[in-house]
mmCIF file as Biopython writes it, N, C-alpha, C and O atoms, coordinates in Angstrom:
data_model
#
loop_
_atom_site.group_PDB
_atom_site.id
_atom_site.type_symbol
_atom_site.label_atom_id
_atom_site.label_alt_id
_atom_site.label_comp_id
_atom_site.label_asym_id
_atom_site.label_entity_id
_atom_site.label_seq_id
_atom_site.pdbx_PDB_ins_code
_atom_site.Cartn_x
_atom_site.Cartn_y
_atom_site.Cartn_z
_atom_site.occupancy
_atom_site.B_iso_or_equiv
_atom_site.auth_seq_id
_atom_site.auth_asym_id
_atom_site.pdbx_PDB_model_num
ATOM 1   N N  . UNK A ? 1  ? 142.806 43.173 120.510 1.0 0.0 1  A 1 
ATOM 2   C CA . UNK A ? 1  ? 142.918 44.361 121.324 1.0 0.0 1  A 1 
ATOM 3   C C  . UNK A ? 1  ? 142.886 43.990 122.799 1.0 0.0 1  A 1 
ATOM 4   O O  . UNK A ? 1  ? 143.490 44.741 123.565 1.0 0.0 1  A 1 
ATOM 5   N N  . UNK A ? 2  ? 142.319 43.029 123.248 1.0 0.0 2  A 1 
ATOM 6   C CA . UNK A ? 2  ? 141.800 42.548 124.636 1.0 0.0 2  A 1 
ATOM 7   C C  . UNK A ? 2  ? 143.400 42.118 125.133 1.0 0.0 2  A 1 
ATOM 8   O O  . UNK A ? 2  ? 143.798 42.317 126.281 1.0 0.0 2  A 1 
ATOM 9   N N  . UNK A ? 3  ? 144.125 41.575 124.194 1.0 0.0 3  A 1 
ATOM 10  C CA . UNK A ? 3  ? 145.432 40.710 124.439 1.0 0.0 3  A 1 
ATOM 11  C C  . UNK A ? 3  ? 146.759 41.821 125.034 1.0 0.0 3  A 1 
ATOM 12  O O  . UNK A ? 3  ? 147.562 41.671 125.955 1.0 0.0 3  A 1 
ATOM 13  N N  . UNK A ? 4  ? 146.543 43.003 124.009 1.0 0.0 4  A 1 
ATOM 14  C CA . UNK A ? 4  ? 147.601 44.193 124.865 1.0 0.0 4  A 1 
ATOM 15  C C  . UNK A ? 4  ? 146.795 45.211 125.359 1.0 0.0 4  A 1 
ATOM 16  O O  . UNK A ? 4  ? 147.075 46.407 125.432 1.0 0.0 4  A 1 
ATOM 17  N N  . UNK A ? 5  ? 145.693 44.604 125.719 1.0 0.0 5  A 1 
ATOM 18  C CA . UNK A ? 5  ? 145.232 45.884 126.679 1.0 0.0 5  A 1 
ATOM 19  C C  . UNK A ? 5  ? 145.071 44.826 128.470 1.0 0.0 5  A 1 
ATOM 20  O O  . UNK A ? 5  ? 144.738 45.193 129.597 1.0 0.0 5  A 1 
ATOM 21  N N  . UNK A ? 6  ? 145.512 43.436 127.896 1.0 0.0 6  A 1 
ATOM 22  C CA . UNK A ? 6  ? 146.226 42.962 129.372 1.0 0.0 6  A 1 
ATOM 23  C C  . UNK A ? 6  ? 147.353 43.168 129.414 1.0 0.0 6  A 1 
ATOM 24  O O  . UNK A ? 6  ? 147.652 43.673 130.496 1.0 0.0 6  A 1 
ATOM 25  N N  . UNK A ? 7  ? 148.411 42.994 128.581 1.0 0.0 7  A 1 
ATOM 26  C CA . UNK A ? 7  ? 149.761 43.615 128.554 1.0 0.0 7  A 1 
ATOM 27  C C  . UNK A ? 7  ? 149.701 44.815 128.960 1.0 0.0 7  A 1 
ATOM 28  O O  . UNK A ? 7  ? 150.499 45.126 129.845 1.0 0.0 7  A 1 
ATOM 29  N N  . UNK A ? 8  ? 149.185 45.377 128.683 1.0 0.0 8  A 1 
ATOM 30  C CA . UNK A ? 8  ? 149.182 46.703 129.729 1.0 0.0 8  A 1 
ATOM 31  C C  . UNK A ? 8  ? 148.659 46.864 130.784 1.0 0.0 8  A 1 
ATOM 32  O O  . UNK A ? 8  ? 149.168 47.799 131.401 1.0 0.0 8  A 1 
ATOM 33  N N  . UNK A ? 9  ? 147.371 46.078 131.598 1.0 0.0 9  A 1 
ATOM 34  C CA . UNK A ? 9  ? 147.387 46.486 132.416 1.0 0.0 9  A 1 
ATOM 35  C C  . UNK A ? 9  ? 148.495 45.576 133.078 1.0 0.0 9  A 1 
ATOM 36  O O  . UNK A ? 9  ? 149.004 46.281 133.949 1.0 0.0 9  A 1 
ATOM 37  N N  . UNK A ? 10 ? 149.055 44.443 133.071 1.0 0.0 10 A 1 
ATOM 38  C CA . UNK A ? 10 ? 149.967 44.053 133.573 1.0 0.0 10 A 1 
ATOM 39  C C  . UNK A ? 10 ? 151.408 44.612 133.846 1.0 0.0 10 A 1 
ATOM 40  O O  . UNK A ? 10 ? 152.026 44.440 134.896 1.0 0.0 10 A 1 
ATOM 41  N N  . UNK A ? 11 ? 151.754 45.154 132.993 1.0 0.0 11 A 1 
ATOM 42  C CA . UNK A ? 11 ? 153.037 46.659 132.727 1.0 0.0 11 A 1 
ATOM 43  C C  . UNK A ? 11 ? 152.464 47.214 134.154 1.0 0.0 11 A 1 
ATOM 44  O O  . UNK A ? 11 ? 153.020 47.055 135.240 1.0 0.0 11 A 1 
ATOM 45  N N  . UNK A ? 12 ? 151.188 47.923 133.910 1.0 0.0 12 A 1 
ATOM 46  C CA . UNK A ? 12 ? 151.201 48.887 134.909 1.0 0.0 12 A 1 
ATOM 47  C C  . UNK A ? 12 ? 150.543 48.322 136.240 1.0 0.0 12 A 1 
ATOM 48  O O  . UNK A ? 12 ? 149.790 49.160 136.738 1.0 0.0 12 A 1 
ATOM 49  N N  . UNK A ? 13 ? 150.600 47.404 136.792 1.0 0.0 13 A 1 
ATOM 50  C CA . UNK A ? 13 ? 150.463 46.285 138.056 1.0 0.0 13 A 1 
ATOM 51  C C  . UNK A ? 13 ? 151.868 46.581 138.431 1.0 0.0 13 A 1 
ATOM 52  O O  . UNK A ? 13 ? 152.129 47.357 139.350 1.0 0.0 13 A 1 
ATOM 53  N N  . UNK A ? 14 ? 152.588 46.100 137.877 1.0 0.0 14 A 1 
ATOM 54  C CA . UNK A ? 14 ? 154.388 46.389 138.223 1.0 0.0 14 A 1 
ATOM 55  C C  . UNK A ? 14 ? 154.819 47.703 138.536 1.0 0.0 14 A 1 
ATOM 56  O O  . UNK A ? 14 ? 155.396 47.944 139.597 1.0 0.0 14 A 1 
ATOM 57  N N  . UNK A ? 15 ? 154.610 48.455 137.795 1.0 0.0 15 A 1 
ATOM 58  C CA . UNK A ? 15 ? 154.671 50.016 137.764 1.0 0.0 15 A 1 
ATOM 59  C C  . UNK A ? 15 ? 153.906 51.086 138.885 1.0 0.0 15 A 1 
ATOM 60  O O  . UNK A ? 15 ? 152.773 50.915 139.333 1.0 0.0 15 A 1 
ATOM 61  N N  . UNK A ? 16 ? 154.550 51.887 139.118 1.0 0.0 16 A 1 
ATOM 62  C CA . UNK A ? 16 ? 153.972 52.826 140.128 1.0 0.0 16 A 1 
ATOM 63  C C  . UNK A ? 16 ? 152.343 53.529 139.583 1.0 0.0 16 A 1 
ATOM 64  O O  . UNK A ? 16 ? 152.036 53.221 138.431 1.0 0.0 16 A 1 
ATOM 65  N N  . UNK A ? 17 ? 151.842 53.977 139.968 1.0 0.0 17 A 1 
ATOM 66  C CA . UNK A ? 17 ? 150.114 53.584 139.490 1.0 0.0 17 A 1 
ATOM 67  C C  . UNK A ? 17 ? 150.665 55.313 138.502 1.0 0.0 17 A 1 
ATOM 68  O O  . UNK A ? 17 ? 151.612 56.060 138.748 1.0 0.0 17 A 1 
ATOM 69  N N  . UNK A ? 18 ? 149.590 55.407 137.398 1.0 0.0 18 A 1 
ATOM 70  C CA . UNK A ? 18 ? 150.288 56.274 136.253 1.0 0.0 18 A 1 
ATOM 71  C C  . UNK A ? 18 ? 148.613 56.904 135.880 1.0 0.0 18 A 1 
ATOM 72  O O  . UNK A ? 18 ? 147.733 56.043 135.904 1.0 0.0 18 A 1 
ATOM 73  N N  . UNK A ? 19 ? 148.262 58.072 135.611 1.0 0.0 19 A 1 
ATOM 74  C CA . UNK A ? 19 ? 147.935 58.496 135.197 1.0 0.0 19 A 1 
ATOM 75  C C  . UNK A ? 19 ? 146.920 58.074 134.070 1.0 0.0 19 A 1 
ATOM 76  O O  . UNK A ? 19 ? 147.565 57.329 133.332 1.0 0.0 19 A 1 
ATOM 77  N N  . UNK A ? 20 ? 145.479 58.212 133.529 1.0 0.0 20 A 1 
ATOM 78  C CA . UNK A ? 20 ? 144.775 57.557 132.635 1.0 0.0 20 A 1 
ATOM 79  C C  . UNK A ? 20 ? 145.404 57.846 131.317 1.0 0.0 20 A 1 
ATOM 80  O O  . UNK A ? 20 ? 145.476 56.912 130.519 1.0 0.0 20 A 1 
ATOM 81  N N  . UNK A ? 21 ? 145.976 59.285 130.903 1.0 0.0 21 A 1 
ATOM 82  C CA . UNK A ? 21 ? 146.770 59.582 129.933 1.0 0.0 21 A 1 
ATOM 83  C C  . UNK A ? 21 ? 147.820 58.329 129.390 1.0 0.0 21 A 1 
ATOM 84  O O  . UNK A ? 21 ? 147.754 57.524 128.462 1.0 0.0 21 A 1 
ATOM 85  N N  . UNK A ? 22 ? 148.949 58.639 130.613 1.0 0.0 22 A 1 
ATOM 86  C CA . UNK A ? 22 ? 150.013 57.706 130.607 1.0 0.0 22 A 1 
ATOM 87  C C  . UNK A ? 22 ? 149.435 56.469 129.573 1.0 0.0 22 A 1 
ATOM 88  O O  . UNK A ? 22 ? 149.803 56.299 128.411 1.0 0.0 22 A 1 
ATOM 89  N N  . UNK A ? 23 ? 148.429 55.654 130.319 1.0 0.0 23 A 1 
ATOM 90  C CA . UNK A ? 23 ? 148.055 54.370 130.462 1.0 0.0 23 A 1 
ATOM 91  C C  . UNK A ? 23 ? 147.022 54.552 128.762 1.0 0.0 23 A 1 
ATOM 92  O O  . UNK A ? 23 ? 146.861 53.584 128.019 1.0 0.0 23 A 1 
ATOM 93  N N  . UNK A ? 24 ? 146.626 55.527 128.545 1.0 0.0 24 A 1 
ATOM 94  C CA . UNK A ? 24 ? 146.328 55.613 127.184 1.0 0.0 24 A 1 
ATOM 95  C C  . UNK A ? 24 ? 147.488 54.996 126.147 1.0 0.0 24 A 1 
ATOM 96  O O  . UNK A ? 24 ? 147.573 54.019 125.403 1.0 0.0 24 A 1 
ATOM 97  N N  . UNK A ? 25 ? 148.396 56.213 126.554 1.0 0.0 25 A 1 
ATOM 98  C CA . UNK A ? 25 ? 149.662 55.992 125.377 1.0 0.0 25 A 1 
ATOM 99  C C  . UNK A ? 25 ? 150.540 54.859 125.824 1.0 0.0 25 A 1 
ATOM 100 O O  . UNK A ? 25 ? 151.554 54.643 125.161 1.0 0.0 25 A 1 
ATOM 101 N N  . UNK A ? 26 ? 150.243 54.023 126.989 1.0 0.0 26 A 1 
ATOM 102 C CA . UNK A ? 26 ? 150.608 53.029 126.648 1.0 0.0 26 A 1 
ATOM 103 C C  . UNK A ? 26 ? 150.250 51.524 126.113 1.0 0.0 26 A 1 
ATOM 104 O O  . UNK A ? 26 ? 150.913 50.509 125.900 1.0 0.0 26 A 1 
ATOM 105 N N  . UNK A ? 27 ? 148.931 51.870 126.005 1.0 0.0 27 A 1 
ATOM 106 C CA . UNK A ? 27 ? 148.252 51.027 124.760 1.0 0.0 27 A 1 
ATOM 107 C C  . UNK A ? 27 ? 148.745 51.246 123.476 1.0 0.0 27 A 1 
ATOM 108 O O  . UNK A ? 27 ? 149.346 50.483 122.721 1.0 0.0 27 A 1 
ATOM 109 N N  . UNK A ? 28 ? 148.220 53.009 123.277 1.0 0.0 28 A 1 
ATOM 110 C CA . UNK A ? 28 ? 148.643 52.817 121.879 1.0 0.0 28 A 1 
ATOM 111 C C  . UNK A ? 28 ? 149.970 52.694 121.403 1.0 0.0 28 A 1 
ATOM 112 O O  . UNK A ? 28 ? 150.157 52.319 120.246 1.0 0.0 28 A 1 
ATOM 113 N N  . UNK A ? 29 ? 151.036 53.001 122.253 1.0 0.0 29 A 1 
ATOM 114 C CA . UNK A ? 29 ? 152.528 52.415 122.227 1.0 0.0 29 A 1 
ATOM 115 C C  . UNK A ? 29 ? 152.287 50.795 121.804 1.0 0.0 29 A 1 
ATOM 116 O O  . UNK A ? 29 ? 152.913 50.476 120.794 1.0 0.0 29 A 1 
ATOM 117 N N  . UNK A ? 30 ? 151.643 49.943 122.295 1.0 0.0 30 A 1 
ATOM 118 C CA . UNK A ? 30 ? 151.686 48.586 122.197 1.0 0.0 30 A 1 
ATOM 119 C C  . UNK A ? 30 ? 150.919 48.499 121.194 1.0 0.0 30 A 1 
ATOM 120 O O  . UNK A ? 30 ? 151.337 47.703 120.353 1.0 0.0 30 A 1 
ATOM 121 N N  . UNK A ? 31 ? 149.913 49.026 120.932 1.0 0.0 31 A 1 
ATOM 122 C CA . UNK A ? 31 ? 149.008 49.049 119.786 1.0 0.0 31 A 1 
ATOM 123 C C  . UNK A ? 31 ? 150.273 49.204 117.959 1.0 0.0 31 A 1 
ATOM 124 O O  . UNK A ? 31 ? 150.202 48.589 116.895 1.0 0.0 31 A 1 
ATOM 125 N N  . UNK A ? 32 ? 150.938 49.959 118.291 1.0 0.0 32 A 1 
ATOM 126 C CA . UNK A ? 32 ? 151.856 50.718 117.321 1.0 0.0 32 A 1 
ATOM 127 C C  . UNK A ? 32 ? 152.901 49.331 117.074 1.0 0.0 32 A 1 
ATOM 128 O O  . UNK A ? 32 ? 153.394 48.934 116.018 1.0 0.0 32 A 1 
ATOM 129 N N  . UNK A ? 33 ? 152.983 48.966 117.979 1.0 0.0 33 A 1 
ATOM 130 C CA . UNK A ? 33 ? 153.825 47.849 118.133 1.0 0.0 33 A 1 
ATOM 131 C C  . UNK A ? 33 ? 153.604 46.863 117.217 1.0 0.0 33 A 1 
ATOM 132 O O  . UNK A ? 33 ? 154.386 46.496 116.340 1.0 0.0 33 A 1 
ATOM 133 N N  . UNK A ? 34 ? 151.995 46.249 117.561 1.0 0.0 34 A 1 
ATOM 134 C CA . UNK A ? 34 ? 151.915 45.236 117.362 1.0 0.0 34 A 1 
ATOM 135 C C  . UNK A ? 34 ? 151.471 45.018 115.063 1.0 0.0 34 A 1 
ATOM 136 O O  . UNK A ? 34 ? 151.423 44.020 114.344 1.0 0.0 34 A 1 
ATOM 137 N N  . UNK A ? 35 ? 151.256 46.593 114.763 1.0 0.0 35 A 1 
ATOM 138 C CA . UNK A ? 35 ? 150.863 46.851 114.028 1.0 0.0 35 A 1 
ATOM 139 C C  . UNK A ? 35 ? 151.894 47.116 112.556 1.0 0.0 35 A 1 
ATOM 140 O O  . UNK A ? 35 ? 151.648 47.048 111.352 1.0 0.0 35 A 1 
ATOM 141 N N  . UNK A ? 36 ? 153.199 47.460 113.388 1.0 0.0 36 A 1 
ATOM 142 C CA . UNK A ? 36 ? 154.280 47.696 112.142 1.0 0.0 36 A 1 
ATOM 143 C C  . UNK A ? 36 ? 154.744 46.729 111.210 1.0 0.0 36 A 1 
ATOM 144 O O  . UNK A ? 36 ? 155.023 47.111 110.073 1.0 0.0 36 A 1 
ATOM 145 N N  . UNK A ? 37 ? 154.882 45.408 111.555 1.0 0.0 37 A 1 
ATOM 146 C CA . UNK A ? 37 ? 154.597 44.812 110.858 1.0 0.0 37 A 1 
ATOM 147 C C  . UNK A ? 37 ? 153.383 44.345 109.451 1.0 0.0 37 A 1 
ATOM 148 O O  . UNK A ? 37 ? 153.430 43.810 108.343 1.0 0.0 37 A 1 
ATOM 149 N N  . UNK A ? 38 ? 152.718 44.747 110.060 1.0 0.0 38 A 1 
ATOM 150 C CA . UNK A ? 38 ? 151.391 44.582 108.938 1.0 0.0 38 A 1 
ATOM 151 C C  . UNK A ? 38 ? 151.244 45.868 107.899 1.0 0.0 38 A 1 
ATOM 152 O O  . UNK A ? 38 ? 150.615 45.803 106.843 1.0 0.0 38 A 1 
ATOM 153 N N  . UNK A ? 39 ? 152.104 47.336 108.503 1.0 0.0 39 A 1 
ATOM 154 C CA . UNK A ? 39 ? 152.087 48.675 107.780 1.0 0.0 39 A 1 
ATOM 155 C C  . UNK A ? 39 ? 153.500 48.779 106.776 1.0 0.0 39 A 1 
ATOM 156 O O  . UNK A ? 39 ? 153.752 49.616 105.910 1.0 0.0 39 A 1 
ATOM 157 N N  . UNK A ? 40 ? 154.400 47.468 107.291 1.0 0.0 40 A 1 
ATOM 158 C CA . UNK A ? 40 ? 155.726 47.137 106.619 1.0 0.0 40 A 1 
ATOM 159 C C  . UNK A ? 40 ? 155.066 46.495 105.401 1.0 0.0 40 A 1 
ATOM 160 O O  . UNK A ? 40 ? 155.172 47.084 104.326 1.0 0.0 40 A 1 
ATOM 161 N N  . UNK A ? 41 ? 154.538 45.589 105.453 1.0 0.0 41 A 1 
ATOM 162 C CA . UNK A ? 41 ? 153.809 44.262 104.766 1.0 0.0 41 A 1 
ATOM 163 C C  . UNK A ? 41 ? 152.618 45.842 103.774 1.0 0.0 41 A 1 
ATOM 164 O O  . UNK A ? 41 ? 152.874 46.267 102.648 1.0 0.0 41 A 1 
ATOM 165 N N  . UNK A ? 42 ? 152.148 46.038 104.133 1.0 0.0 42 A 1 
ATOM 166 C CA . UNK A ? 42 ? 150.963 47.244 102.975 1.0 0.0 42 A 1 
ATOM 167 C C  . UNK A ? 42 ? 152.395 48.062 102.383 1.0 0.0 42 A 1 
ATOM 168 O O  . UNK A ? 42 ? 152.117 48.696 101.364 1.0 0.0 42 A 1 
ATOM 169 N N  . UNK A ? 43 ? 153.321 48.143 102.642 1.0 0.0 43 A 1 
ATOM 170 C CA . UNK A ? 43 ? 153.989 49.177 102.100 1.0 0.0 43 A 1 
ATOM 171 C C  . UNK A ? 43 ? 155.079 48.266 101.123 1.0 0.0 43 A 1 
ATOM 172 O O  . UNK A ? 43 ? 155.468 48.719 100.047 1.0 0.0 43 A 1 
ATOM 173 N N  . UNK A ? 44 ? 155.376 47.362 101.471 1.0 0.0 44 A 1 
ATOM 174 C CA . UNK A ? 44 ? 155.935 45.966 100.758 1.0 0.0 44 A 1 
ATOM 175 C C  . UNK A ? 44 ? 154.928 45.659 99.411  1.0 0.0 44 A 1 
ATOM 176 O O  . UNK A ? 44 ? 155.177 45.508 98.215  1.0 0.0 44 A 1 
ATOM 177 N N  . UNK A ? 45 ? 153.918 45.646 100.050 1.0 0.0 45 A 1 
ATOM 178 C CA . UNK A ? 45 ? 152.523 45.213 98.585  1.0 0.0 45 A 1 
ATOM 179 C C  . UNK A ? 45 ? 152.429 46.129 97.831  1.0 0.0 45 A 1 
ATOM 180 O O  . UNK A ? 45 ? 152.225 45.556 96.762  1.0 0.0 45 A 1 
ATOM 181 N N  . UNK A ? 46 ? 152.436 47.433 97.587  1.0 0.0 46 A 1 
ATOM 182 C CA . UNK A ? 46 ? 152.230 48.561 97.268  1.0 0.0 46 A 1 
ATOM 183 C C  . UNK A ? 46 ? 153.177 48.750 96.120  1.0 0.0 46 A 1 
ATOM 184 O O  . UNK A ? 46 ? 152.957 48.871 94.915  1.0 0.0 46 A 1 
ATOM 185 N N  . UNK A ? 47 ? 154.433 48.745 96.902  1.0 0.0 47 A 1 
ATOM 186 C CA . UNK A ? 47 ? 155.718 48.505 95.969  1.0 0.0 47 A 1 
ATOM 187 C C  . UNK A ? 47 ? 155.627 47.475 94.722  1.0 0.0 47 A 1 
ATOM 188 O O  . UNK A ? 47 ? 155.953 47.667 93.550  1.0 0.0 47 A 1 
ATOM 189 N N  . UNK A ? 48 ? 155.136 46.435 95.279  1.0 0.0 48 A 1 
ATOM 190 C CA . UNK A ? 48 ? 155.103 45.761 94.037  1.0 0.0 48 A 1 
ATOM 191 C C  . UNK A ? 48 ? 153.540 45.077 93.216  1.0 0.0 48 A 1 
ATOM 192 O O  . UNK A ? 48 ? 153.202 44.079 92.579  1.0 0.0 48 A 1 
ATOM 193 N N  . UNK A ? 49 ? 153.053 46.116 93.637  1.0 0.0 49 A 1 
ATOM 194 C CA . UNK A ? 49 ? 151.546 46.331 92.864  1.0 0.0 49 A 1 
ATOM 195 C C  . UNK A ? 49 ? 150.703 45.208 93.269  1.0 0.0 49 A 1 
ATOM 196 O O  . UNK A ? 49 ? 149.800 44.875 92.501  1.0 0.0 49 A 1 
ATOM 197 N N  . UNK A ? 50 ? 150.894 44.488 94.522  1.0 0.0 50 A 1 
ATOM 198 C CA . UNK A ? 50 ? 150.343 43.288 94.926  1.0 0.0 50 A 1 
ATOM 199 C C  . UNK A ? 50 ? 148.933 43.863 95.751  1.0 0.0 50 A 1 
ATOM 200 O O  . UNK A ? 50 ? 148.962 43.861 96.981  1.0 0.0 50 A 1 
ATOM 201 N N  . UNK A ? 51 ? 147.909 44.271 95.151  1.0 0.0 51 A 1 
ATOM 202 C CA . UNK A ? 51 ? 147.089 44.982 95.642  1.0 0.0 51 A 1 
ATOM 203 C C  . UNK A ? 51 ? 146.318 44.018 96.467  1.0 0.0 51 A 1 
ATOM 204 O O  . UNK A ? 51 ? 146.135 44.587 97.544  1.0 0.0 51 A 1 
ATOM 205 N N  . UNK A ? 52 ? 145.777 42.843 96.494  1.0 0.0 52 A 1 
ATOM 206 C CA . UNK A ? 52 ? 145.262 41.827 96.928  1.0 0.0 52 A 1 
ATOM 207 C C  . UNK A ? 52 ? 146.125 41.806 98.510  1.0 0.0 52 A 1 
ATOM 208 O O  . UNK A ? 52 ? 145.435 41.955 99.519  1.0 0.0 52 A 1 
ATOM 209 N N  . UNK A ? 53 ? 147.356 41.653 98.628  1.0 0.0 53 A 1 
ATOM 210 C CA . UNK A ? 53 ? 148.046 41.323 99.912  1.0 0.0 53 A 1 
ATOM 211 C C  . UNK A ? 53 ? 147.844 42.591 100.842 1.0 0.0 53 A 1 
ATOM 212 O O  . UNK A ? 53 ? 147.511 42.629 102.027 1.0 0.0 53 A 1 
ATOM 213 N N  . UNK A ? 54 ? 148.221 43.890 99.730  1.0 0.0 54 A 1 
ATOM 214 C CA . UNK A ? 54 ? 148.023 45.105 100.236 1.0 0.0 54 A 1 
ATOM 215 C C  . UNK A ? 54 ? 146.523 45.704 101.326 1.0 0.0 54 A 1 
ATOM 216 O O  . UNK A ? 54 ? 146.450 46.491 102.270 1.0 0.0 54 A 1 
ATOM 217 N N  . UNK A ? 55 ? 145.581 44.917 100.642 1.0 0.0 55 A 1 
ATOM 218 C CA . UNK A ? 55 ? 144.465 45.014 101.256 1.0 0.0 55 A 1 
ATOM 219 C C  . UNK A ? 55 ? 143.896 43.994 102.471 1.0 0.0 55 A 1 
ATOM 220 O O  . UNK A ? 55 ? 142.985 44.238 103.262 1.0 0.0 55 A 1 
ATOM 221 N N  . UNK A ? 56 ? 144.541 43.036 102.394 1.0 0.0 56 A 1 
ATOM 222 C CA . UNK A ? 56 ? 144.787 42.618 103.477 1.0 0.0 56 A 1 
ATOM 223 C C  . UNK A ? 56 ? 145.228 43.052 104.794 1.0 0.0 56 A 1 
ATOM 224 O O  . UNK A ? 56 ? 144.687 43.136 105.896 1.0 0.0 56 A 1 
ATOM 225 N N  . UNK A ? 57 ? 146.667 43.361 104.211 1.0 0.0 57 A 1 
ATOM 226 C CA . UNK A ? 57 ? 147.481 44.506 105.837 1.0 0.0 57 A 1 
ATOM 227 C C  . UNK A ? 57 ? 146.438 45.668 105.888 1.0 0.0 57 A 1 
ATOM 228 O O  . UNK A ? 57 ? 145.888 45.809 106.980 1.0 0.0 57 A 1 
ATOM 229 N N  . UNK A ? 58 ? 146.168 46.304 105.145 1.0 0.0 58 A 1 
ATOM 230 C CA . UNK A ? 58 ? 144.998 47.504 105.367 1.0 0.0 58 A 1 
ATOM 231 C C  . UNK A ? 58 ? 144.100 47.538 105.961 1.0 0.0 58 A 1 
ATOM 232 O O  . UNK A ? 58 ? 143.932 48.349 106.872 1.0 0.0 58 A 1 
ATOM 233 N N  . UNK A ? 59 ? 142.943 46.322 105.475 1.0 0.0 59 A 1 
ATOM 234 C CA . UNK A ? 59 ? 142.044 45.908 106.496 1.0 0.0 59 A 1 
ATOM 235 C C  . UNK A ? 59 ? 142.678 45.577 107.956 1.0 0.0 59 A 1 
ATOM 236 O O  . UNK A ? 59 ? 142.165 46.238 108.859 1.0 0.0 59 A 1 
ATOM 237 N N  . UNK A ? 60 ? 143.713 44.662 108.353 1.0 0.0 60 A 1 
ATOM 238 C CA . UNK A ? 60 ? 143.913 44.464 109.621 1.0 0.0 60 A 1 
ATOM 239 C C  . UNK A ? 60 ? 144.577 45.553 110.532 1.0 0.0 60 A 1 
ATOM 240 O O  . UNK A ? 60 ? 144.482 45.521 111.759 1.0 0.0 60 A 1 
ATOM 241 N N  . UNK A ? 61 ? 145.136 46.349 109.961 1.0 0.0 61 A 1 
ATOM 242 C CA . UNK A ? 61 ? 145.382 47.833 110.409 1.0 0.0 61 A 1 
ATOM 243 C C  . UNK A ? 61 ? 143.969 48.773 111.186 1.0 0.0 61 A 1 
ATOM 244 O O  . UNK A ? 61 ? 143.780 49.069 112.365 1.0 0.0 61 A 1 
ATOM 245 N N  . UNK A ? 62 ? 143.048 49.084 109.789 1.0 0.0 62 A 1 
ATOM 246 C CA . UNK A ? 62 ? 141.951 49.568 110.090 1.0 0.0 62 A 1 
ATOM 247 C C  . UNK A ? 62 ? 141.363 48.920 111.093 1.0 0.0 62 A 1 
ATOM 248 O O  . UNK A ? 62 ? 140.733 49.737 111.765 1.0 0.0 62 A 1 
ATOM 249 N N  . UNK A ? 63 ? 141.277 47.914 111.484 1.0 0.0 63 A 1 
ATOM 250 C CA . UNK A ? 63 ? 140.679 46.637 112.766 1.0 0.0 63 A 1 
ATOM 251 C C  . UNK A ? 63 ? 141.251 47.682 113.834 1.0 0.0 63 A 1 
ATOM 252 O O  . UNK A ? 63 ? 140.532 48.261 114.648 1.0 0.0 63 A 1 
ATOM 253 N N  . UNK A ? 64 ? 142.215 47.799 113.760 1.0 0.0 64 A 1 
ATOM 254 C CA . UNK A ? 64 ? 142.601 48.280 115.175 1.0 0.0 64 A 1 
ATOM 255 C C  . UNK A ? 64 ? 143.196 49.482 115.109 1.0 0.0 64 A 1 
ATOM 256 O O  . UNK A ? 64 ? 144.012 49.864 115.947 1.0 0.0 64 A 1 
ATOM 257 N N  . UNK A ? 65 ? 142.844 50.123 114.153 1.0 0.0 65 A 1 
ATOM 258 C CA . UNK A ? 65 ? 143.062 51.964 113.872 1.0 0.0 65 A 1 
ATOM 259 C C  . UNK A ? 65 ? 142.026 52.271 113.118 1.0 0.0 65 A 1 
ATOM 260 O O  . UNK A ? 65 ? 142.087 52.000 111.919 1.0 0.0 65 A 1 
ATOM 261 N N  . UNK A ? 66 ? 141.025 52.812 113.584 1.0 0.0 66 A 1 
ATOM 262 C CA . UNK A ? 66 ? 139.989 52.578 112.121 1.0 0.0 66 A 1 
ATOM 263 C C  . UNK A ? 66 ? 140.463 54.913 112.135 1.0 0.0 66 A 1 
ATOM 264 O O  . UNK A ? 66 ? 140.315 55.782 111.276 1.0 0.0 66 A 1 
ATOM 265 N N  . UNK A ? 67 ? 140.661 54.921 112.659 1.0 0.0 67 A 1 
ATOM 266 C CA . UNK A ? 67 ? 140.874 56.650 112.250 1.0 0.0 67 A 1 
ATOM 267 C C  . UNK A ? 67 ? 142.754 56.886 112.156 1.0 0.0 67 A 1 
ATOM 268 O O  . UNK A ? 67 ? 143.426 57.844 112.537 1.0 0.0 67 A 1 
ATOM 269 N N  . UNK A ? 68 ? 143.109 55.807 111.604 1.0 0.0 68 A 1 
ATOM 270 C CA . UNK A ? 68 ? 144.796 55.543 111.341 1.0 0.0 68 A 1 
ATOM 271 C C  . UNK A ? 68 ? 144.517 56.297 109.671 1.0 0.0 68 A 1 
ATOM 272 O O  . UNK A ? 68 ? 143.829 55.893 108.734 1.0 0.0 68 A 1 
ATOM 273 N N  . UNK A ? 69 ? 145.349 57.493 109.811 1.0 0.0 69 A 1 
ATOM 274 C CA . UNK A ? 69 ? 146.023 57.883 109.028 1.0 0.0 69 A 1 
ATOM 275 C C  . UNK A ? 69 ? 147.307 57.640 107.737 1.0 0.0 69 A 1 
ATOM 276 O O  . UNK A ? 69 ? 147.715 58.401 106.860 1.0 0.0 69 A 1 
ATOM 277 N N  . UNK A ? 70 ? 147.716 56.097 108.144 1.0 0.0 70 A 1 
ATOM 278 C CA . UNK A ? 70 ? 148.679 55.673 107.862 1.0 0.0 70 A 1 
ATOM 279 C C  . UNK A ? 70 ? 150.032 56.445 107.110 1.0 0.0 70 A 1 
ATOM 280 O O  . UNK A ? 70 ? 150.345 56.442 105.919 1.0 0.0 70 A 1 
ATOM 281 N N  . UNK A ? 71 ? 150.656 57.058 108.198 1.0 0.0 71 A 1 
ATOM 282 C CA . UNK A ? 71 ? 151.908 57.898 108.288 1.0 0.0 71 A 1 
ATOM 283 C C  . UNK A ? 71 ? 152.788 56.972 107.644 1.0 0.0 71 A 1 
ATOM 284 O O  . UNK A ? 71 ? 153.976 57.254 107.489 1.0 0.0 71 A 1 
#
């Protein structure tokens, strides 16, 4: 989390100064980012009853969404 929450503040160093909102959703924009892969991968395991891998991507999801809904 520490890693794109310098990516962001670095984004917004460049950027005209933005709002705490803004600068929210642009974590969790990067947050979303960094995460689809691993919600591809739980939805990949799922499919093929690989519950072991599945819980893997789940747990590392929850790490950094622990109130993720998984849409």
């Amino acid at each position: 989390m520490v890693c794109l929450w310098c990516i962001a503040v670095e984004n917004n160093a460049q950027a005209p100064p933005q709002s705490n909102v803004e600068k929210v959703r642009t974590v969790n924009t990067l947050v979303q980012r960094y995460l689809l892969p691993y919600k591809q991968a739980l939805n990949n395991a799922m499919d093929k009853n690989d519950y072991a891998a599945a819980l893997i991507s789940l747990n590392h999801i929850l790490l950094y969404e622990p109130n993720n809904d998984l849409d």
